[in-house]
C-alpha positions as a printed NumPy array, in Angstrom:
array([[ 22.468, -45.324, -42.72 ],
       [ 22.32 , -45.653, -39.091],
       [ 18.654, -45.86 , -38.331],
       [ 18.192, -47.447, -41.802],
       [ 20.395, -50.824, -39.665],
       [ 18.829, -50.064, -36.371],
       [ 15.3  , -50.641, -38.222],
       [ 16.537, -53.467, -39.793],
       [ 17.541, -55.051, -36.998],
       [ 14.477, -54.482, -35.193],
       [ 11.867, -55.882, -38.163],
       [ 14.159, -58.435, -39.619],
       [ 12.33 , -61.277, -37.839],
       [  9.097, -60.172, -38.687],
       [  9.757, -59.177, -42.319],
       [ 11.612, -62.999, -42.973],
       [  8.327, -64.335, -41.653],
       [  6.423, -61.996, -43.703],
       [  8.141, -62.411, -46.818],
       [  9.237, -66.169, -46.191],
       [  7.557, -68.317, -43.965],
       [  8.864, -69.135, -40.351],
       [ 11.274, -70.8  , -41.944],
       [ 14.01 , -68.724, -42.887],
       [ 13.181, -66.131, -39.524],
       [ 16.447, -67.403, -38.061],
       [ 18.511, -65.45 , -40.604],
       [ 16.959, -62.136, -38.851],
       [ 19.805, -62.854, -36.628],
       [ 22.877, -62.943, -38.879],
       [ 21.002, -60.541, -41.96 ],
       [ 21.768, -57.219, -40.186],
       [ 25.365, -57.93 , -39.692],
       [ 25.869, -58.74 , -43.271],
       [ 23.879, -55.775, -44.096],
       [ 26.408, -53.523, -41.934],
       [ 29.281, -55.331, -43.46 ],
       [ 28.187, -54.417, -46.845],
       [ 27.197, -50.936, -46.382],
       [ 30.761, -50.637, -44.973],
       [ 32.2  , -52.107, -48.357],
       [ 29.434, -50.052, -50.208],
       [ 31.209, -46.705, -48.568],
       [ 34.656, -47.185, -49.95 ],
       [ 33.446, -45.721, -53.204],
       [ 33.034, -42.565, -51.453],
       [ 36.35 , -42.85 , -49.265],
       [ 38.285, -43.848, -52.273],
       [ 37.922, -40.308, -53.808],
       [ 41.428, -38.729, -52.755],
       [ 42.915, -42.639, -54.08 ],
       [ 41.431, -42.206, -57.252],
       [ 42.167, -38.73 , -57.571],
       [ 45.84 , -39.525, -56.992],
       [ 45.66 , -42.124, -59.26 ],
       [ 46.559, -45.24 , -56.082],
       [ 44.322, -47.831, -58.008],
       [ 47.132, -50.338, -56.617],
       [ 46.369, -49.179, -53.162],
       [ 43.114, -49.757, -53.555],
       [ 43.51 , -53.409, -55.174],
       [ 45.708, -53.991, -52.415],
       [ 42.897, -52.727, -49.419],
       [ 39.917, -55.308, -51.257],
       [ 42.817, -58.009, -51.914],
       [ 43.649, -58.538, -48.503],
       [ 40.056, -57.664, -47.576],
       [ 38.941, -60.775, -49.068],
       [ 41.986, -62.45 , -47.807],
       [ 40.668, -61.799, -43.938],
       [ 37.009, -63.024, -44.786],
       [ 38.187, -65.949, -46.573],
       [ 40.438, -66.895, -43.391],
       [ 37.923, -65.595, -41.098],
       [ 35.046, -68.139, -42.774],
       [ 37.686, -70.54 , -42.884],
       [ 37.992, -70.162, -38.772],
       [ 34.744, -69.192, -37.711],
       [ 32.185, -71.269, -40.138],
       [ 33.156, -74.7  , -38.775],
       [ 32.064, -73.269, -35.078],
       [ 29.444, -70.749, -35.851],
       [ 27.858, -71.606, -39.206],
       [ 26.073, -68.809, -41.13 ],
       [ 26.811, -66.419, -38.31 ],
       [ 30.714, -67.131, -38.482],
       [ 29.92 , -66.006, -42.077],
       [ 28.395, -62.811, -41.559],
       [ 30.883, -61.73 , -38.816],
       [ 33.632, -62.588, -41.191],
       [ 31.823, -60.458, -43.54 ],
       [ 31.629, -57.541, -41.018],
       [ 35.118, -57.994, -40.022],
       [ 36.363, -57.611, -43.822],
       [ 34.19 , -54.537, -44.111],
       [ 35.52 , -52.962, -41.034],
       [ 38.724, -53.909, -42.665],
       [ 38.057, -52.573, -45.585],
       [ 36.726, -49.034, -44.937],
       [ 39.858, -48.366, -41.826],
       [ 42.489, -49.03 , -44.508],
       [ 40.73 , -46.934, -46.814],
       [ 40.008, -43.933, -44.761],
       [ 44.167, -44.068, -43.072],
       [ 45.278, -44.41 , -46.813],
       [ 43.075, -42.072, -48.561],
       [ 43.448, -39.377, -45.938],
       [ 46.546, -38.396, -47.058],
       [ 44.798, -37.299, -49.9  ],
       [ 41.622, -36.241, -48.911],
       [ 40.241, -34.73 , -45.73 ],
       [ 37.203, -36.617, -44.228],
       [ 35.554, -34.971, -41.702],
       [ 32.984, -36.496, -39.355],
       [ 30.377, -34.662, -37.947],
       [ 30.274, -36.204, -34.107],
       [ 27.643, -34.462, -33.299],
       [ 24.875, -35.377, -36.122],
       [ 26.448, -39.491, -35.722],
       [ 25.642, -38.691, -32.204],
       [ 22.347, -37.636, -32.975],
       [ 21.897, -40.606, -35.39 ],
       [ 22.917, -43.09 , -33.039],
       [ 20.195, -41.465, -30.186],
       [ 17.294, -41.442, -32.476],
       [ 18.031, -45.255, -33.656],
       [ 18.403, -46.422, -30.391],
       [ 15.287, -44.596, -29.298],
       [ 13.416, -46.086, -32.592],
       [ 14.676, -49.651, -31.833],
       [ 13.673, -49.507, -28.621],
       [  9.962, -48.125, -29.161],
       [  9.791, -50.894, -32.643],
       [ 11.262, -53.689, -30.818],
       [  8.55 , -53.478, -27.594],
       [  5.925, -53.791, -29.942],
       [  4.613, -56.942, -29.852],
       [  1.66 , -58.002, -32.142],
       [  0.507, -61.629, -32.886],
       [ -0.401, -61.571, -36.537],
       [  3.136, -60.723, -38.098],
       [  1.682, -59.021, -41.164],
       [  0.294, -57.004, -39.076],
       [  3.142, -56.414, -36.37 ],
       [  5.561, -55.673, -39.661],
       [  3.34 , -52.854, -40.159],
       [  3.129, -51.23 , -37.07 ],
       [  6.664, -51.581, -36.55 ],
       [  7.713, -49.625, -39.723],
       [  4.937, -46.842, -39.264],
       [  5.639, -46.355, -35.715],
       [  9.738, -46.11 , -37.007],
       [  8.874, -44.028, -39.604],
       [  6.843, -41.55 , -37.324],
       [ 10.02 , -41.141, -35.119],
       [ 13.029, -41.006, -37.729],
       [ 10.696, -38.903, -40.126],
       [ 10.063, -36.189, -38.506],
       [ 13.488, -35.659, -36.544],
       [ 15.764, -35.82 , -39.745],
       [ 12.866, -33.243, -41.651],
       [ 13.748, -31.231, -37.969],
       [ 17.803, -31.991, -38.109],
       [ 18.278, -31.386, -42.165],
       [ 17.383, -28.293, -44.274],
       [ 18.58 , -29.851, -47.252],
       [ 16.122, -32.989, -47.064],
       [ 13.239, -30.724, -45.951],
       [ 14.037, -28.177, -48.479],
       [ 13.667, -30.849, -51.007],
       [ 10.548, -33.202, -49.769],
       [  8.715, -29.36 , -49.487],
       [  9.631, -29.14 , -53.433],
       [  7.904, -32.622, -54.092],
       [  4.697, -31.448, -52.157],
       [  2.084, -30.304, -53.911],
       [  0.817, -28.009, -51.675],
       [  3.891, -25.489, -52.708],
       [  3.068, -25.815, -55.967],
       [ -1.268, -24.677, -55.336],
       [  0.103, -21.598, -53.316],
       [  1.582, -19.757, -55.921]])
């Protein structure tokens, strides 16, 4: 998920152009955030396991209830000043929200571990993607989308088919080469 937003973040101008016109590219700027806020949200199914288990539907009502309580207050503060950008923060914020309460509630349940060292990892290789996507600079955007997303792909590719067995394991079942050798 991690250098899935990074990349995001780092083509979202070009791919609103792309897509779009010129237009809409100003939504590059507040996109990402909603995207993090919703992956957040998105997560909870996964936290929610020891909740559900346990049958604590009502705690989990109560988590999205007041949830959307914070990004309906937050909107309610921050659109008047910020606009579309108050909107996605608020949506960030709820998301945030959201996935804390679940993880203190459901942990009583459940354990969760996180490996540090792989987010870590994650976080390196994102930033080091970002950093080599976003210093490309190309006129023609078409064209600039492009390079951006191969020259991503040819960093995050190869370091989580280095990092994770499972993932290579399974793209060396899909190739066909395995399949000719025996």
């Amino acid at each position: 998920i991690i250098p899935m937003v990074a990349g995001y973040y780092a083509i979202s101008s070009d791919l609103f152009i792309t897509l779009a016109s010129q237009t809409y590219a100003p939504a590059a700027a507040f996109s990402p955030i909603i995207l993090m806020g919703s992956l957040l949200l998105g997560m909870n199914g996964l936290l929610n396991a020891g909740l559900y288990l346990k049958k604590k539907s009502k705690t989990i009502l109560a988590i999205m209830f007041v949830s959307m309580l914070l990004n309906v207050a937050l909107n309610l503060l921050l659109l008047p000043m910020y606009g579309v950008m108050g909107a996605a923060v608020s949506t960030l914020a709820a998301g945030v929200f959201a996935t804390s309460m679940t993880v203190v509630f459901a942990s009583k349940y459940t354990v969760v571990r996180f490996d540090v060292k792989m987010i870590i990892f994650y976080l390196l290789l994102s930033l080091l993607m970002y950093l080599a996507v976003t210093a490309i600079n190309i006129q023609t955007t078409w064209l600039s989308l492009l390079v951006k997303v191969l020259v991503g792909a040819l960093i995050i590719v190869p370091a989580v088919l280095l990092r994770e067995k499972d993932v290579r394991a399974k793209v060396a079942g899909l190739l066909p080469l395995k399949k000719l050798m025996q």
